[in-house]
N, C-alpha and C positions, 0 to 999 in steps of 0.2 A: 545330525542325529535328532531324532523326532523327541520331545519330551512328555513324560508320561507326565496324565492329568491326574491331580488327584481326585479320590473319592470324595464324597462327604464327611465319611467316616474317620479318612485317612487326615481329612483337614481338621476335622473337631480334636484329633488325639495328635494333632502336632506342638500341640500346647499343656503341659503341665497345670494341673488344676492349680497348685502354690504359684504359678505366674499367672494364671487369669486371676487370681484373686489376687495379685499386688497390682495387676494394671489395675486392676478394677477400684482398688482404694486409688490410687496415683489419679486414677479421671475424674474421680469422685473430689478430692482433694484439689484438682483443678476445680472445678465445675465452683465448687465452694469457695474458694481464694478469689475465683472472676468474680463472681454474685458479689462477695463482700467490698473489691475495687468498686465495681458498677452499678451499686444498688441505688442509686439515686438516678444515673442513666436510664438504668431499667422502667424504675417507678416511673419517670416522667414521658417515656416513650406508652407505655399501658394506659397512663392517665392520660393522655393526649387525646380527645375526642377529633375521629379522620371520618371525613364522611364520606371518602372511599377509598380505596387501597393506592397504597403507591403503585402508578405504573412503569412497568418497566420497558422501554421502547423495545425491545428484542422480542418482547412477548406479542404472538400474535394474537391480532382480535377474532376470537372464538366465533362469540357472540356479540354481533354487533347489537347497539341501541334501539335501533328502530326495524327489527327484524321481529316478524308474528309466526312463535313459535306454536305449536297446536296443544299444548299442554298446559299455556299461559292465561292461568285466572284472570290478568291485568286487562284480558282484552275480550274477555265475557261480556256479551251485552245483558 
């Protein structure tokens, strides 16, 4: 038997306003409890000067280094 999709509508009113607003303290309440575990974590990963991003091997390269895009100031004579 095929199952019916819901609306938009029908998804937005599948949730009681009094339980969006408890999940919503509850993530909230997480969010806060991590930060105060990890706030030195934090800080040191922000203050860490990267002079460029971690790459991640699965990512592929977009834009390679030595490729002359026509848009690129760098290579204005």
């Amino acid at each position: 038997m095929a199952r019916k999709r819901c609306t938009e509508q029908e998804h937005q009113l599948a949730m009681s306003d009094e339980a969006a607003a408890y999940i919503a303290d509850a993530l909230m309440q997480l969010a806060v409890e991590f930060e105060d575990d990890h706030y030195a974590q934090i800080r040191r990963h922000y203050a860490t000067p990267s002079d460029e991003p971690a790459r991640d091997p699965r990512q592929l390269d977009l834009f390679p280094e030595h490729s002359c895009f026509p848009f690129d100031q760098r290579n204005a004579f």
